[in-house]
C-alpha positions in Angstrom: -3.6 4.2 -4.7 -6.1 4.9 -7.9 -8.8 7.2 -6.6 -11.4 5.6 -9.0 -13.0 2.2 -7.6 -13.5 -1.0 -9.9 -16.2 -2.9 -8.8 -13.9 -6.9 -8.8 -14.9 -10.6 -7.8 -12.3 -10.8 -5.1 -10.4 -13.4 -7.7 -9.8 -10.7 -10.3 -8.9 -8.2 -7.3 -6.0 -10.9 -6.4 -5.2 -11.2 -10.1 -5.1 -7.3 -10.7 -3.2 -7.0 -7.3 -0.5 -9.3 -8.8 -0.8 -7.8 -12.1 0.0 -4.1 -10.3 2.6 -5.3 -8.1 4.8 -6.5 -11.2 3.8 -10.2 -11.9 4.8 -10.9 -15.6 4.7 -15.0 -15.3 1.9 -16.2 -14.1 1.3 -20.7 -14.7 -1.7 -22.3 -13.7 -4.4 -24.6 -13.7 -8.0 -24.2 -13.9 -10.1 -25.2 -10.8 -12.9 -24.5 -9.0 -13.6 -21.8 -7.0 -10.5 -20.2 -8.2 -10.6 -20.0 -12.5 -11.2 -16.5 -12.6 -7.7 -15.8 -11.8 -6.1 -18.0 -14.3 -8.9 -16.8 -16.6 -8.1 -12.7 -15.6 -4.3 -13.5 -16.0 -4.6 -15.2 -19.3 -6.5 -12.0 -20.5 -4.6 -9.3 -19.4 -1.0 -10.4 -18.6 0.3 -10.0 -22.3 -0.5 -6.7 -22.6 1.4 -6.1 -19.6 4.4 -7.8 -21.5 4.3 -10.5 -19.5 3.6 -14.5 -19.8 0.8 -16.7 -19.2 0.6 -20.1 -19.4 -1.8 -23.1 -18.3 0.3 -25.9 -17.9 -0.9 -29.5 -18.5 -1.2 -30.0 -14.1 -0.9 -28.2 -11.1 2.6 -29.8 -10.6 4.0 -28.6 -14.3 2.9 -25.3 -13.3 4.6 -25.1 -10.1 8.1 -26.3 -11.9 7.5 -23.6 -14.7 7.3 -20.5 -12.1 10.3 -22.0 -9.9 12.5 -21.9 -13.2 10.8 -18.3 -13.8 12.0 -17.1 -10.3 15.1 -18.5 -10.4 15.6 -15.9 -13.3 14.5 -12.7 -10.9 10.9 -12.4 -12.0 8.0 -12.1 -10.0 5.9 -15.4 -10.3 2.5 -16.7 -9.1 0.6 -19.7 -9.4 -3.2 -19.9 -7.7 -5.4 -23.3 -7.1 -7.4 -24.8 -4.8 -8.7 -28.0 -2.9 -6.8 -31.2 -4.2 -5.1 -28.6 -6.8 -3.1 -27.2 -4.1 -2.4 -30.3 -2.3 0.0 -30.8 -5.7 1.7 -27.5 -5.5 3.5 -28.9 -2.2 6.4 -30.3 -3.7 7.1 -27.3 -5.5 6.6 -25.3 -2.8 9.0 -27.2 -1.3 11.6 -27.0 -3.6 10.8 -22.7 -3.9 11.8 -22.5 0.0 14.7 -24.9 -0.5 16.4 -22.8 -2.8 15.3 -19.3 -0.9 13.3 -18.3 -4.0 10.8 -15.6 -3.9 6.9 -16.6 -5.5 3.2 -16.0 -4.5 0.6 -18.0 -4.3 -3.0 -18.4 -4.1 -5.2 -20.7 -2.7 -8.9 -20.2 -2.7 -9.9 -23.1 -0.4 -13.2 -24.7 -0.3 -14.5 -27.4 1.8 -14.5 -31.3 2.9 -12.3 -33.9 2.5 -10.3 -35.5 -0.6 -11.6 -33.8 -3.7 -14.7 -32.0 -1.3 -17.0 -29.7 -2.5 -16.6 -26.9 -5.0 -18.1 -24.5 -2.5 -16.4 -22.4 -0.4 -15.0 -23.4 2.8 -11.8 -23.3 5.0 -10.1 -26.5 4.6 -7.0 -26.3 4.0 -5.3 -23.9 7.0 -2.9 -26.7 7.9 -1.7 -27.3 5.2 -1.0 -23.7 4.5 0.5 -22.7 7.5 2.1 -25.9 8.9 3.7 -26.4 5.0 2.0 -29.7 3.2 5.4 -30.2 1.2 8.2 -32.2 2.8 11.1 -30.3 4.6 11.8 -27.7 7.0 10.4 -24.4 5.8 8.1 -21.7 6.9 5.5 -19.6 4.1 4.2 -16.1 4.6 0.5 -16.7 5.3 -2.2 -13.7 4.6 -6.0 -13.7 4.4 -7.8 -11.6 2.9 -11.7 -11.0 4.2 -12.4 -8.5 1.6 -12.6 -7.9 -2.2 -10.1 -4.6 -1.6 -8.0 -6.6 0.8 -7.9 -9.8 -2.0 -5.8 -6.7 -4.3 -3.8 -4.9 -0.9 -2.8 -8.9 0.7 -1.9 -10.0 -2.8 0.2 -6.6 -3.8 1.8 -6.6 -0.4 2.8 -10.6 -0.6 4.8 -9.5 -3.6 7.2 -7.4 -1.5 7.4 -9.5 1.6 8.0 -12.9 -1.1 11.2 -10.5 -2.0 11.6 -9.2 1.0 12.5 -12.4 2.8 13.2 -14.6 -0.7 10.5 -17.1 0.4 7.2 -18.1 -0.8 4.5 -15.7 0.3 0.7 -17.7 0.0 -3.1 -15.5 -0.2 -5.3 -17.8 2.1 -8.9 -17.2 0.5 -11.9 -18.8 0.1 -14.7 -19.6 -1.7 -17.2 -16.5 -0.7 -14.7 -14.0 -0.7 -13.4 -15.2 -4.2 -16.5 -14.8 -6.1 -18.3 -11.8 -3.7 -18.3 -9.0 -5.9 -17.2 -5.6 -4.2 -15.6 -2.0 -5.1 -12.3 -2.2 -4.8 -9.8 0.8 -4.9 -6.7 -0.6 -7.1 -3.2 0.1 -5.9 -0.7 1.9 -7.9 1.0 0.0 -10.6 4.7 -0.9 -10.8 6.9 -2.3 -13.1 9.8 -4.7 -11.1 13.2 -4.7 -12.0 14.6 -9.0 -12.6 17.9 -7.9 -12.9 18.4 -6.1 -10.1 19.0 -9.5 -7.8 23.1 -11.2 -7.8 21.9 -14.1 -8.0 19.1 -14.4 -10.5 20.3 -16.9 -13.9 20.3 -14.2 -16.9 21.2 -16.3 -19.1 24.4 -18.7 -20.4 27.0 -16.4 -22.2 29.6 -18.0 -20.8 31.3 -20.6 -17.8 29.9 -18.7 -14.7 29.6 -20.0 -10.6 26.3 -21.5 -10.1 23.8 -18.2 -8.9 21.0 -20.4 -7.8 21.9 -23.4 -5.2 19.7 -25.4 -3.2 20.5 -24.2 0.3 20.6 -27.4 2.1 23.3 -29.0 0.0 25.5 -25.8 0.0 28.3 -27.5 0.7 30.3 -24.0 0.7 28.2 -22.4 3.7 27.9 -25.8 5.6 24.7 -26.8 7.1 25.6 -25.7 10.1 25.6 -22.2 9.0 22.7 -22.5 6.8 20.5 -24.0 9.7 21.4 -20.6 11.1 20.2 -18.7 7.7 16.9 -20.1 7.7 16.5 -19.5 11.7 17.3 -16.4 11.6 14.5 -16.0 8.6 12.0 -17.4 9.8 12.2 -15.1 13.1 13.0 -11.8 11.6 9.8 -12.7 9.7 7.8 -13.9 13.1 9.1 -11.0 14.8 8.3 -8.7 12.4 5.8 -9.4 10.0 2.0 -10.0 12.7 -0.9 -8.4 11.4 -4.2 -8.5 12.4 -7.5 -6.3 13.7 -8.6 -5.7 16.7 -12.8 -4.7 16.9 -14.4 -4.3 20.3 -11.7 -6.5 22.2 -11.5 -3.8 25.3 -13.9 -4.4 27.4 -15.5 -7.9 25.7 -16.1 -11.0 27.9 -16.1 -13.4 24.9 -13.5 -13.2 22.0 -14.5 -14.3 18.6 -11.2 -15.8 16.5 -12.0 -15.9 12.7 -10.5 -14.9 9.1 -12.4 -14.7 5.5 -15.8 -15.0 5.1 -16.2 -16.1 9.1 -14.8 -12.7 10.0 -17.2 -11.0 8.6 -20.0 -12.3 9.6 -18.3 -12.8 13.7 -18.6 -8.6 12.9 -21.5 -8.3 12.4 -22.3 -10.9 15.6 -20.4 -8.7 17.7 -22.6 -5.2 16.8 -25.6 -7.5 17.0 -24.7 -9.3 20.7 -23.6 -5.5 21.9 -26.9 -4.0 20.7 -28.5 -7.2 22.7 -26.1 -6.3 26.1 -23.8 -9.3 25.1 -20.3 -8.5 24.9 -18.8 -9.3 22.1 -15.0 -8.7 20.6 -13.3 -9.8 17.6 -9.6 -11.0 16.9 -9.0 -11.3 13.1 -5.7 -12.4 11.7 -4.6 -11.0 8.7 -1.4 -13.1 8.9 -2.1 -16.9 9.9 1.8 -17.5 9.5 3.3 -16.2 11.2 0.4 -16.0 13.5 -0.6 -12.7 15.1 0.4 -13.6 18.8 0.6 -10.4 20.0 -2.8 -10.0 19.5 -3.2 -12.0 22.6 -0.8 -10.5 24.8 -2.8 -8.1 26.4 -6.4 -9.3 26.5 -8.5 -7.2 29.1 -9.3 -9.1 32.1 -13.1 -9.2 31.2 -12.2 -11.9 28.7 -13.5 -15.1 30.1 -13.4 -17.6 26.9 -12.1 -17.0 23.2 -14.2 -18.9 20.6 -12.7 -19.7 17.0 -15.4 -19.3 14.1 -13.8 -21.8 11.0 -15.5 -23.3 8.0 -14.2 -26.5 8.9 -14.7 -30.1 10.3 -12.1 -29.9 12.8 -11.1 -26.9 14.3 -7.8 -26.5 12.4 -6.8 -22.8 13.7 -7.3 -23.9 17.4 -3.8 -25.1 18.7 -2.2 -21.5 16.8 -5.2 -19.9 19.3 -4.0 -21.3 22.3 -0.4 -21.4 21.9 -1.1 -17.6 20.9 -2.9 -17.3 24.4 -0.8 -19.5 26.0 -4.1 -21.6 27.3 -4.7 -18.6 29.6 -8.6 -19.0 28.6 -11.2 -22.0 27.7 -11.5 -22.2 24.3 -14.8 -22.9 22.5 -15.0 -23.9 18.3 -17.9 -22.3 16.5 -17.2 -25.1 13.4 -20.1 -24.4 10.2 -18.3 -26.7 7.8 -19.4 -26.0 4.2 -22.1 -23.4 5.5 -20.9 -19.7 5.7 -21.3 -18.7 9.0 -24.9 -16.9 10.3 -24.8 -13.7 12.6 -28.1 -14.9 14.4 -27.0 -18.7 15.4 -23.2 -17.6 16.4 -24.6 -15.4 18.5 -26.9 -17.6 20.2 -24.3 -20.1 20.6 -21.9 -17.0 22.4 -24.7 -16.5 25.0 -24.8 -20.3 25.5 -21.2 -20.6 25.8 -21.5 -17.4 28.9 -24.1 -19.0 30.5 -22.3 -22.5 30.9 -23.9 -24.6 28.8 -21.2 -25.5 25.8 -17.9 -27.8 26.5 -14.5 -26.5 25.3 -12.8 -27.9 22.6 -11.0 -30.8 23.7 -10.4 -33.1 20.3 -9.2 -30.5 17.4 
């Protein structure tokens, strides 16, 4: 890690991180509130020797870095909104052929093409997988400028890790929030290293890169079993999340992003006020940080999800988490970030009985 601080929008923090980690093909589209990383990428990924290159759609550049990784490099692509809704195929077609890539979408909010502001609207189809088929993608989020460059660095390894697609959840205010950022080490990845990455046509050689499905020399029987097995090596292994003020709170706050932040400073606030407060933040949404849950303090009466959405799209992973052992209560601002002084009001309401849980996600 450089000792020396940059101060980064969080979108150049997630294009540096990539940058760092070994990215040298990087296809995108432009779209708001995520441009500066295609603008950041198309500045400074030549003289890394690597490759830029806007494609003429979302869905071109999705098929350009699936033939990129299919050759051993380390790829990403970043959008947002109705932008990433046309990455899913691809996506799809990554995970079907157990290709490593990153990802990252910098959601905003509302429905159809929404709102170019920020917001948190697209955590289904992140962690549920928009595209069609069977898979699972490594889910982080990042609530910080320095954690936009650490989440994206680290989703490099664990896309390799695991051969799978490896997605940054961000949003709109952490994007563009400008913050010093420590940068982490720079490394230069190796593309030939992997057996089965296509290095070119010299001559008649066994097909390296297969869809997996329609293996028809594993069987699908046995590559049912080789995705299984991945996806819970990665559940089983791969939770993260924080922990702030959970041991003795009698309400838990749920939130990731720009809500966590501010759910942080409600907890010091409602503590300074005698109102306690904890907060859960997942740095993972998939897999989802159920362990988090497991051993919740007795004081705990109610857990409350803070979103940036319409519906309460993180709720069912909270209670399946919890396994319903507590009410839960949605603290849903929509396209407005969060404010300290009305979630904590509507905590003490919630304590003193006069809120309904959520019933309708």
């Amino acid at each position: 890690m450089n000792n020396d601080y940059s101060l980064m929008k969080g979108n150049e923090a997630i294009a540096e991180g990539a940058l760092r980690a070994g990215c040298r093909f990087y296809a995108g589209y432009p779209i708001t509130p995520q441009s500066e990383i295609l603008e950041y990428m198309s500045t400074h990924m030549e003289e890394r020797g690597g490759v830029f290159i806007q494609g003429e759609s979302e869905i071109a550049s999705m098929s350009m870095i699936w033939g990129a990784a299919a050759c051993g490099e380390r790829v990403m692509s970043s959008s947002s909104g109705p932008g990433y809704d046309l990455k899913q195929e691809g996506i799809s077609y990554l995970a079907s052929y157990n290709l490593p890539a990153v990802l990252a979408d910098v959601m905003r909010y509302g429905l159809g093409d929404g709102e170019i502001t920020e917001g948190q609207d697209s955590y289904w189809e992140a962690t549920k997988g928009g595209g069609h088929g069977d898979s699972r993608q490594i889910v982080l989020t990042p609530s910080s400028v320095q954690e936009c460059a650490d989440l994206t660095y680290l989703a490099f390894e664990l896309a390799d890790k695991y051969n799978t697609v490896a997605i940054i959840l961000s949003d709109g205010a952490i994007s563009q929030m400008i913050e010093k950022c420590y940068l982490p080490d720079a490394i230069e990845h190796d593309k030939d290293k992997y057996d089965w990455a296509i290095t070119g046509y010299k001559e008649k050689d066994a097909t390296k890169v297969k869809v997996t499905n329609m293996d028809r020399t594993i069987g699908h029987e046995a590559w049912n079993e080789l995705m299984r097995n991945k996806f819970k090596t990665i559940y089983d292994n791969e939770q993260r999340w924080e922990e702030f003020m959970v041991e003795d709170a009698e309400l838990v706050l749920v939130a990731y992003g720009i809500s966590a932040r501010v759910c942080k400073s409600a907890v010091r606030s409602a503590r300074a006020q005698g109102v306690k407060l904890g907060l859960i933040r997942p740095i993972t949404v998939w897999p989802y940080p159920d362990q988090a849950f497991q051993n919740m303090p007795e004081s705990v009466k109610a857990l409350v999800t803070v979103e940036m959405s319409i519906s309460s799209q993180m709720a069912p992973d909270i209670q399946m988490a919890s396994k319903f052992s507590k009410p839960l209560y949605g603290y849903l601002s929509t396209l407005y970030v969060p404010k300290t002084e009305e979630l904590v009001a509507y905590c003490k309401s919630v304590l003193a009985g006069n809120e309904n849980a959520l019933e309708v996600y």
